[in-house]
N, C-alpha and C positions, 0 to 999 in steps of 0.2 A: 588640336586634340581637346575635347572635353573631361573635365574628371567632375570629382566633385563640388568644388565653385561651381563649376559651371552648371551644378545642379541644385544646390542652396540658392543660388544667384536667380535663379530661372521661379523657382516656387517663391521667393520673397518676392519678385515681381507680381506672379501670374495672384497673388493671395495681394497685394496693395491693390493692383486693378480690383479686383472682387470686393475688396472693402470699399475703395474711392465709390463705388458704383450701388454699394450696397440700396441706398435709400431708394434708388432705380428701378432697383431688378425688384422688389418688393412693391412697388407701383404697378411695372409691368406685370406681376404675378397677381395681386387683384384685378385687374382688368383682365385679365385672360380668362379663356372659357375654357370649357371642358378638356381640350385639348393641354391646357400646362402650358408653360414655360418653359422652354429650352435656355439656358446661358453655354453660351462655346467659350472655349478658351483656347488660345493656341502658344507654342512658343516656337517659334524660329532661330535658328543656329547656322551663323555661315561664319568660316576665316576670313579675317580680314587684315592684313597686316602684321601677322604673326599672333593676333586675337581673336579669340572667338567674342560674334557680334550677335545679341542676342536680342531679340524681338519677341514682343509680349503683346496678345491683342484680346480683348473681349469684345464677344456681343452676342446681344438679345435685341430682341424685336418687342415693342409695348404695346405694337398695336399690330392686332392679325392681319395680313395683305396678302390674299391666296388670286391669283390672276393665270393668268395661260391663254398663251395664242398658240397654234398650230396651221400649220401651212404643208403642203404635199408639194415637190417641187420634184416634175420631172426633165430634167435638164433636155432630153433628146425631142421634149413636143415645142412645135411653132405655137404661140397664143394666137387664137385665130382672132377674126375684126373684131373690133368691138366688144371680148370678150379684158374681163380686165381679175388678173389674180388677187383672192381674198383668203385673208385669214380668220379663221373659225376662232370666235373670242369664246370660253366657255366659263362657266359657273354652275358650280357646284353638276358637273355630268349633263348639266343644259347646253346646246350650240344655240350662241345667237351674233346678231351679227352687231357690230358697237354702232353708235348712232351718228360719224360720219360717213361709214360704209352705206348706211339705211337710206343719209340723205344723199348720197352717190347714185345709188342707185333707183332713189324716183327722180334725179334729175336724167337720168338715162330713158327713162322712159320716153319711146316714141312717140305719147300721147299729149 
């Protein structure tokens, strides 16, 4: 059962993470662009031996990494010869193709 330890305990963690980290988040928050900074926090609570076992985690990102692949995959089609499945690398709502897929396919070329 949780009472209140269990909730004084959980905020003097999640507030140590936030200070240990502080010099961080403040780096990462000048580099960041228009978009901000997000900082997460989590806590985690499971029994464990008649204790509650508490889990504390932060994170932020200091450097923006926006990526995506997409693939359509219909499980009931045969891939015919020579055809070979690819994934649509995108940026920023541009499809292009990454640059082993590009040299895949001029080595496929018949010519």
């Amino acid at each position: 059962m949780i009472g209140e330890k269990t909730k004084a305990e959980a905020q003097a963690m999640l507030q140590s993470l936030f200070k240990d980290h502080w010099t961080e988040i403040k780096e990462a928050y000048t580099k960041s662009d228009e978009t901000g900074l997000t900082v997460s926090l989590s806590v985690g609570m499971k029994e464990r031996d008649g204790l509650v076992h508490l889990k504390t985690n932060i994170s932020f990102v200091s450097d923006r990494v926006k990526d995506e692949l997409t693939l359509d995959i219909d499980e009931k089609q045969q891939e015919l010869p020579g055809m070979k499945k690819e994934a649509i690398h995108t940026e920023k709502g541009k499809q292009k193709k990454t640059e082993p897929e590009k040299k895949e396919e001029e080595n496929l070329s018949p010519f």
